[in-house]
C-alpha positions in Angstrom: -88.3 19.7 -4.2 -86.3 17.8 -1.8 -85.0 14.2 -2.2 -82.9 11.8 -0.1 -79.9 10.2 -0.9 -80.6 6.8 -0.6 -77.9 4.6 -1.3 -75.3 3.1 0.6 -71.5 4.4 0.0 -69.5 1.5 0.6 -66.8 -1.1 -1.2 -68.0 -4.3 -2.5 -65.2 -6.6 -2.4 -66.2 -10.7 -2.3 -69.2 -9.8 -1.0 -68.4 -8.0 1.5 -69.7 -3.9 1.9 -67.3 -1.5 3.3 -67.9 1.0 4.5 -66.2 4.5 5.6 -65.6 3.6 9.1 -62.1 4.0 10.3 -60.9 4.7 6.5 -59.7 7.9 3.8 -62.8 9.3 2.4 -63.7 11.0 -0.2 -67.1 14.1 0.4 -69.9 13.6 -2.0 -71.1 16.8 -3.5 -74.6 17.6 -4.1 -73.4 20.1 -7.6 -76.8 21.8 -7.4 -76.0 22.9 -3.7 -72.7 22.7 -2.8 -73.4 20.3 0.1 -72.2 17.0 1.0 -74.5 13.9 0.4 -72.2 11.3 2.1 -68.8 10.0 2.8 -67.1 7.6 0.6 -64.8 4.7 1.6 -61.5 4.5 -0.4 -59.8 1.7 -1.0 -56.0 0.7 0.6 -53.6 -1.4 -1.3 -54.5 -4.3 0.8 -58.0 -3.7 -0.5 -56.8 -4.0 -4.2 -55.3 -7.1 -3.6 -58.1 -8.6 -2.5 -60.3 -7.0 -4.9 -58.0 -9.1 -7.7 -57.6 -12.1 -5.6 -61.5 -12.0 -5.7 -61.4 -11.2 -9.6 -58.6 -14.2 -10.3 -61.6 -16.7 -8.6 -64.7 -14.9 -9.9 -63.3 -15.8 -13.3 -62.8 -19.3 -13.0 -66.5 -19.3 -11.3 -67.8 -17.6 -14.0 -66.7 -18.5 -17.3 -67.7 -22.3 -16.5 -71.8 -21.1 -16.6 -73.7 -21.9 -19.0 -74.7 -18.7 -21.1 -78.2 -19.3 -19.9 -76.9 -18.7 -16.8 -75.4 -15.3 -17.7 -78.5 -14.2 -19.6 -80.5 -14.6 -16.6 -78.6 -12.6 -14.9 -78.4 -10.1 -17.0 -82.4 -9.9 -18.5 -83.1 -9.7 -13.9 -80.9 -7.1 -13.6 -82.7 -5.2 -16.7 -86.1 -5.8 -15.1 -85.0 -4.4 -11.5 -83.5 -1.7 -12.8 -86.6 -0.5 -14.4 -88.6 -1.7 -11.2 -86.3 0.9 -8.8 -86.2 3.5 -11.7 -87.1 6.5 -9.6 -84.9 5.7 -6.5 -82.0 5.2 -8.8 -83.1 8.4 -11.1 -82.8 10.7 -7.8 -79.2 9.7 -6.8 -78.0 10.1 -10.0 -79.6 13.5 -10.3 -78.1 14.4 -6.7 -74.7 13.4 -7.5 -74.1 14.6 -10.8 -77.0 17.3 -11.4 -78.6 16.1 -14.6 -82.6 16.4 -14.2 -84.7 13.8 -13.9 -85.9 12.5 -17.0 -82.2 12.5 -18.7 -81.6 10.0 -15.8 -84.8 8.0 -16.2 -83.5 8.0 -19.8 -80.1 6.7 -19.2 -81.6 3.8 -16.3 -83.9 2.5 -19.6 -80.7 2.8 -21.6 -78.9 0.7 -19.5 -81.4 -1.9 -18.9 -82.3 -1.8 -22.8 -78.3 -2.9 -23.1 -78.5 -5.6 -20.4 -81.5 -7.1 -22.3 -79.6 -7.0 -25.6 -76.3 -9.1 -24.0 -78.9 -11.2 -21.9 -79.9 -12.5 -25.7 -76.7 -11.6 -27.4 -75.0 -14.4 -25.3 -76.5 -17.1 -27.0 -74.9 -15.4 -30.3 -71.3 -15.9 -29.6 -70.3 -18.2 -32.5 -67.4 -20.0 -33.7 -66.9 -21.6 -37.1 -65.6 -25.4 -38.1 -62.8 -25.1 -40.7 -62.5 -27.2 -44.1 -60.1 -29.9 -43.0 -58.5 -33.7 -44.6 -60.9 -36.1 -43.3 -59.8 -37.1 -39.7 -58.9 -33.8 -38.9 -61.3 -31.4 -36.9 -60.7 -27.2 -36.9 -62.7 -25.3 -34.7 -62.4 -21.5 -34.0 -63.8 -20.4 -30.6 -64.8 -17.4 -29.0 -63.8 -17.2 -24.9 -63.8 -14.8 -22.4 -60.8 -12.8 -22.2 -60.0 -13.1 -18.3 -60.5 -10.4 -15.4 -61.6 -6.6 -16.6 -60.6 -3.4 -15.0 -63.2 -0.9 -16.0 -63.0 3.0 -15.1 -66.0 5.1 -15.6 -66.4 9.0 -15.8 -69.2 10.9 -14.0 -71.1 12.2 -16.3 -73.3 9.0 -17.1 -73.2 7.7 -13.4 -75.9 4.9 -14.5 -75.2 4.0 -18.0 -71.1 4.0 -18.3 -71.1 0.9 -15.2 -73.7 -0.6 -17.1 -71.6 -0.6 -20.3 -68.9 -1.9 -18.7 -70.7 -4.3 -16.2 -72.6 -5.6 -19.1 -70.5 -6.4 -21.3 -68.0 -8.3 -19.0 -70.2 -10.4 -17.7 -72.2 -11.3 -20.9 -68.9 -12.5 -21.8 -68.2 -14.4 -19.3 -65.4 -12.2 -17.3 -65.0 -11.0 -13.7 -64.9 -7.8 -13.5 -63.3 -4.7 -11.1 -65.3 -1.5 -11.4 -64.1 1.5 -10.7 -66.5 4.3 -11.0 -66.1 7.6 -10.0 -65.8 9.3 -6.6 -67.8 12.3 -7.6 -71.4 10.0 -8.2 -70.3 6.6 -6.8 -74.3 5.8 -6.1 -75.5 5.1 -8.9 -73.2 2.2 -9.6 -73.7 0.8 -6.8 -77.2 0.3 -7.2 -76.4 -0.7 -10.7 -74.5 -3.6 -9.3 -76.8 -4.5 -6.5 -78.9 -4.7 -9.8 -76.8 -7.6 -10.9 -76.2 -9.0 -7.4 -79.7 -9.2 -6.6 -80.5 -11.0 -9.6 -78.2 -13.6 -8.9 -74.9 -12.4 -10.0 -71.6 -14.6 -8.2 -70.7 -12.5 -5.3 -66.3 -13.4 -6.7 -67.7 -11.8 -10.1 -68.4 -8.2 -9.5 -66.5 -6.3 -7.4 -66.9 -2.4 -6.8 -63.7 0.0 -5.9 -62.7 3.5 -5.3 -60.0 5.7 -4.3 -57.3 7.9 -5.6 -57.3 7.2 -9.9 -53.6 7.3 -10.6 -53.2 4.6 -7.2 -55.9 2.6 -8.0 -55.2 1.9 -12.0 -51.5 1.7 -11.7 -52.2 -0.9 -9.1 -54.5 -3.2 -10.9 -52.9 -2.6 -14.2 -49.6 -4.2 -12.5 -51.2 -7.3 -11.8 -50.9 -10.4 -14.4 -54.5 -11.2 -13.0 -56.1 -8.2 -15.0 -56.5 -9.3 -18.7 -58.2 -6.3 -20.3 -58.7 -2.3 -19.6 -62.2 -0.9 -20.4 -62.0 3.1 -20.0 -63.8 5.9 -20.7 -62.7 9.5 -20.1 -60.6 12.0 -21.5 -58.0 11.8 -23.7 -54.6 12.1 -21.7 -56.1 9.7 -19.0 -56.9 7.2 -21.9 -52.8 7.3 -23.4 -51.5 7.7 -19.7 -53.7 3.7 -19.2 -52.9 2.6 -22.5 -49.1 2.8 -21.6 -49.6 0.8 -18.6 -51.5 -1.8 -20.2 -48.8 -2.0 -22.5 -46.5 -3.5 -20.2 -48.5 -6.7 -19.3 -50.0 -6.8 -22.9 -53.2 -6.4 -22.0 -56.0 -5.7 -24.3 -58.1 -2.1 -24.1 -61.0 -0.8 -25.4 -60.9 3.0 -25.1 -64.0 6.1 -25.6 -61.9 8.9 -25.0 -62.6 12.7 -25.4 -65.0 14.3 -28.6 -65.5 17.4 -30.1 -68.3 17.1 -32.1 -68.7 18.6 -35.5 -71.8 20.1 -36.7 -72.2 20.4 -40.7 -75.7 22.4 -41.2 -75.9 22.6 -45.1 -78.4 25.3 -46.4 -81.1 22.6 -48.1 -81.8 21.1 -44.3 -85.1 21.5 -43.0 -83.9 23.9 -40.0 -86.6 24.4 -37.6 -85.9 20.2 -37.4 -82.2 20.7 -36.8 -83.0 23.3 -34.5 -85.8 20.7 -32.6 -82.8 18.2 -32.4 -79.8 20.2 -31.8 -80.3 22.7 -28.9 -81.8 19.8 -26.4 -78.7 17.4 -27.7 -76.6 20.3 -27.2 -77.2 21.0 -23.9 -78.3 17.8 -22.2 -76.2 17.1 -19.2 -75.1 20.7 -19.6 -73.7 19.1 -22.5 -71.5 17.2 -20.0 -71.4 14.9 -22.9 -68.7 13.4 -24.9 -70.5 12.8 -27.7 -71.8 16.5 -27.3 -72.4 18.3 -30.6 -69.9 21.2 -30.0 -68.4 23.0 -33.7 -71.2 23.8 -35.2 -70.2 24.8 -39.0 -73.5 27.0 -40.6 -73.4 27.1 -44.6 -73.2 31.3 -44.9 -76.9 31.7 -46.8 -78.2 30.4 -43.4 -75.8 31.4 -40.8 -77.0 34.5 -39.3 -80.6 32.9 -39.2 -79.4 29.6 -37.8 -77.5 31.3 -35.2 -80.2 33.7 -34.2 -82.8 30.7 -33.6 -80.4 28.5 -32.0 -79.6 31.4 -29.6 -83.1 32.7 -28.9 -84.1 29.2 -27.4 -81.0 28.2 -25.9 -81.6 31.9 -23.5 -85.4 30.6 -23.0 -83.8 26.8 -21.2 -84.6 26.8 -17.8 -81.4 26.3 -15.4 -81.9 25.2 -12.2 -81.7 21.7 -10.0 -82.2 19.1 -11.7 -84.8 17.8 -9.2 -87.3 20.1 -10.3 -89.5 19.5 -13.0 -89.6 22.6 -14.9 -85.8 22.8 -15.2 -84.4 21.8 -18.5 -80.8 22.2 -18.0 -78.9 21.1 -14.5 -75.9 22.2 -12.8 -72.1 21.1 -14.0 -71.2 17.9 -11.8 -68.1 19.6 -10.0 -66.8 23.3 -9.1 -64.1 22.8 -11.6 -66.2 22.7 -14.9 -67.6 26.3 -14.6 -64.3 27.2 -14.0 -62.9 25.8 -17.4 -66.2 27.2 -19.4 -65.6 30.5 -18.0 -62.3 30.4 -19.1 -63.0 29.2 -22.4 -65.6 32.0 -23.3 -62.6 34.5 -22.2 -60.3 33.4 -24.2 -62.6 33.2 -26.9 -64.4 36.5 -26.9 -60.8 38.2 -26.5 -59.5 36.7 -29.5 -62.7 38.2 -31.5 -65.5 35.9 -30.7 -69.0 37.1 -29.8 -71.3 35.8 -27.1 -75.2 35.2 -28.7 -76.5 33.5 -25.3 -75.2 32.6 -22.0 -71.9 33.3 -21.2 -72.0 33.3 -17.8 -72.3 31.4 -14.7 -75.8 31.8 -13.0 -79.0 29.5 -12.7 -80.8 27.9 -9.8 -81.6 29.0 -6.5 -78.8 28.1 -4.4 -75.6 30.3 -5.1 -73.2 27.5 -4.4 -74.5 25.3 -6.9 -72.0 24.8 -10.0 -74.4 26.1 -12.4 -73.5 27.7 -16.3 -75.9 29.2 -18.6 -76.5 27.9 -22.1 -73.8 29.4 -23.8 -73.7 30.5 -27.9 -70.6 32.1 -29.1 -70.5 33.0 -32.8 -67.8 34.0 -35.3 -65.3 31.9 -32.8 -62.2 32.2 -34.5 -60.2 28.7 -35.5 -57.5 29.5 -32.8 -59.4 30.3 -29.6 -58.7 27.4 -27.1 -62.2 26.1 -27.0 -62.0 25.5 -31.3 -59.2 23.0 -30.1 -59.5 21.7 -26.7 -63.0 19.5 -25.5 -65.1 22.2 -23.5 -67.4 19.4 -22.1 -69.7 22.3 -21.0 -72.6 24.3 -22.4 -70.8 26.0 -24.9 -72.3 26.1 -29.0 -69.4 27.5 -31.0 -71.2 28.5 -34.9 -69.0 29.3 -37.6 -70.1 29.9 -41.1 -68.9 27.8 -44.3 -68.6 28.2 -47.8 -68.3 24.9 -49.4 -69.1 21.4 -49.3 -64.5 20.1 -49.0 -64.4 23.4 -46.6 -67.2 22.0 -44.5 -65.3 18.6 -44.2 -62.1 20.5 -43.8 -62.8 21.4 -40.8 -65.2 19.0 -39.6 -62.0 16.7 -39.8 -59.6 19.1 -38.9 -58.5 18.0 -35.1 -57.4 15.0 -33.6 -60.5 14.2 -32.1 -63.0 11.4 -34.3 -66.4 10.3 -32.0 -69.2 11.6 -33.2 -70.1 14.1 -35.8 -73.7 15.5 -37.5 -74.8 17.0 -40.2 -77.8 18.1 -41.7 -78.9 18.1 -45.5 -82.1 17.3 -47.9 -79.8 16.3 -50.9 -79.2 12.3 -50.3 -76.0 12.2 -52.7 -74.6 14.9 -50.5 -75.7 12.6 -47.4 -73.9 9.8 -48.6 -70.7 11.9 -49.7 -70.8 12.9 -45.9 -71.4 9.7 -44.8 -68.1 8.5 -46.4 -65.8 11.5 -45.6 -66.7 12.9 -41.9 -63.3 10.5 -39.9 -65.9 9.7 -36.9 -66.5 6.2 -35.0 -70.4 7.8 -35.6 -72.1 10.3 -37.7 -75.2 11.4 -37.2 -76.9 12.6 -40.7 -80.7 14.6 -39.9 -80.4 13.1 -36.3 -79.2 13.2 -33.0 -79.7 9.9 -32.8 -76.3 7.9 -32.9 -76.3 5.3 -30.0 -78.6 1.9 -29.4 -77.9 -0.9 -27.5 -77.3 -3.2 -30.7 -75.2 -0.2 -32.1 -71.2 0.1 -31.6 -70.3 2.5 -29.8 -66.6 4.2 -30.0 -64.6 6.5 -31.9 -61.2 6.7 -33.6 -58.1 9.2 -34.0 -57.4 10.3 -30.3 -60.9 9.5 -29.5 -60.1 5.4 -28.4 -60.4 2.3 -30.3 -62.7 -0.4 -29.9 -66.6 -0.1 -29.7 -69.1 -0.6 -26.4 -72.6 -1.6 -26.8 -73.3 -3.9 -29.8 -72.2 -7.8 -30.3 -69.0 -5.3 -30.5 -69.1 -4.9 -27.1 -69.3 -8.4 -25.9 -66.1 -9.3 -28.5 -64.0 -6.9 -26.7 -64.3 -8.9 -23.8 -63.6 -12.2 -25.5 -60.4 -14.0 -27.3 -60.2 -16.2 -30.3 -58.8 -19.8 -30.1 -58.1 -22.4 -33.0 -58.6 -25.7 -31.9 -56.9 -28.0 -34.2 -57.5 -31.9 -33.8 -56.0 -34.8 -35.5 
């Protein structure tokens, strides 16, 4: 099946498009092929500066609507998003490889979390303080100023969204940067938002070298807050640079999520929810459930299952329908993952599925097999660094305080599962597993009125949620005599 790349690769900068003409560019890979889908402008420093010039006036624009106003905006955006579903679907299919329905998925996830800020906007309150008579206290809510936001490829549609949401529901301007390997699908999410009457000053839509382009806005007083997601030496590499104009950050850095399979959970259900979790986005994911930690009555059996289907996915381009598992979005990821299982299986590991690179039709295509390695000892590389890749790791346990051991064990805190029919056990794991979300007999740990974040070296602060919105606000006390 074939499919056009219909978008237009350009800046946006006070609403004007620019384009590649005359300028640096940066190839757009098709990962399921190998071959280019377009050029893409990158911006100059002259460029930036107009980019926060346009921010600095966007912001006063902006934060004098009315929040009925910014709803507006917001519940149109939702509705065209959903009305140019399958345009949007292929370019972010063709950019970054995952099939069709996890895009169609992740468009209705980001329009579900527009709808939620178009109504959470009217829910920004304050309070009136207990005061002397004559005296009036009022604590307010306002928007924190001009956001940078830098997104990762591997949700091409619902990372912008997060970020585009949230900024504007609060009443920011906002500078987007998403990334060069699947720039499309932001744009369109922003022609979204432009075409349903967003300020042109408000939004405005870069790219170009990281390092260049977030040391440049980050320098500037006009930027107020950070918004980042990514991994986790990127995240302390922007958080020092904040540092030095104080400006506020939310962070959802790197995962590596544990898997706690006790031997009371209903497995054929773990095993319905796990393996497609697993492996979605070629488990390009960061909330990707990775460590998987098998009580020893079940382990064999778990890892036997888990294996058998994770050989039967079909791997090919994402475009076609029968395919259940994509390509990896850039010639560098099969390169870690086979690196990973090498290192692994030398130090004593054994492969149950996968292993290898292979899948699809088209030999340059970045493609990885569904990958199961059991008995991986504690220090291969991939039991300590994020593989971000299709890579199960199963380990057996003895204990309940072993389980959490090691559940806990590294630096990492996003997201965590486990699976168990005793609810005291649920609760205990409820309260011990250090995670920003735990998933307990689900895969199921994200909604558009949920926070969404982790902690340890995973970030701070929360997307998604009235969470969300608040970290794109400030508090003021307003004391009158």
């Amino acid at each position: 099946m074939s499919q056009a790349y219909e978008t237009s690769l350009a800046l946006y900068i006070d609403g004007e498009r620019i384009g590649a003409a005359g300028r640096r560019t940066h190839t757009v890979i098709n990962p399921a092929t190998g071959r280019a889908l377009g050029e893409l402008p990158l911006a100059t420093p002259a460029d930036l500066d107009r980019a926060l010039d346009t921010a600095a006036r966007g912001y006063r624009i902006w934060r004098a609507r009315s929040a009925q106003e910014r709803s507006s905006v917001l519940a149109g955006a939702a509705r065209l998003l959903r009305e140019r579903i399958d345009k949007i679907a292929a370019i972010a299919t063709l950019e970054e490889g995952k099939t069709l329905i996890e895009a169609r998925g992740e468009l209705m996830m980001a329009a579900n979390l527009f709808d939620f800020y178009s109504a959470e906007v009217f829910r920004v309150y304050g309070r009136v303080l207990v005061r002397p008579a004559g005296m009036l206290s009022r604590v307010v809510k306002e928007p924190v100023g001009p956001v940078a936001a830098f997104c990762p490829w591997n949700f091409p549609i619902g990372n912008p969204a997060r970020k585009l949401g949230a900024a504007i529901g609060a009443g920011c301007s906002i500078i987007i940067k998403p990334p060069e390997e699947a720039p499309g699908s932001a744009i369109e999410v922003l022609n979204c938002l432009l075409d349903a009457g967003l300020p042109k000053e408000v939004a405005t839509c870069v790219f170009g070298v990281p390092d260049q382009v977030s040391r440049h806005l980050l320098a500037s007083p006009v930027i107020r807050k950070v918004s980042f997601t990514g991994s986790v030496a990127v995240g302390k590499h922007l958080m020092k640079l904040a540092a030095d104009g104080v400006k506020r950050t939310t962070m959802e850095l790197g995962g590596h999520g544990p898997v706690l399979v006790f031997d009371d959970a209903d497995l054929g259900r773990a095993l319905d929810l796990l393996v497609p979790h697993k492996f979605r986005n070629c488990g390009q994911v960061c909330v990707s459930p990775t460590r998987f930690y098998i009580q020893e009555g079940i382990y064999d059996r778990f890892v036997n299952e888990f294996a058998d289907r994770a050989g039967k996915l079909a791997v090919g381009s994402g475009l076609e329908a029968s395919n259940q598992v994509g390509p990896m979005a850039n010639p560098r990821r099969p390169e870690a993952v086979e690196s990973f299982v090498a290192d692994a299986v030398k130090r004593g590991a054994r492969v149950a599925a996968g292993g290898e690179r292979g899948g699809g039709s088209a030999a340059a295509g970045f493609f990885f097999r569904p990958t199961v390695l059991c008995d991986v000892p504690l220090d291969a590389r991939v039991m300590n660094e994020e593989p971000f890749g299709p890579i199960a790791l199963m380990r057996p346990f003895k204990t309940f305080d072993e389980a959490i051991e090691q559940a806990n064990r590294l630096p990492y805190g996003l997201a965590a599962y486990c699976f168990t029919e005793n609810g005291r056990r649920a609760l205990l794991l409820g309260d011990a597993i250090e995670s920003g979300m735990v998933g307990i007999n689900t895969t199921m740990i994200g909604g558009a009125d949920s926070p969404f974040g982790g902690v340890k070296d995973s970030g701070h602060g929360s997307e998604d949620g009235p969470e969300g919105l608040e970290a794109c606000m400030v508090l003021k006390a307003i004391h009158q005599a």
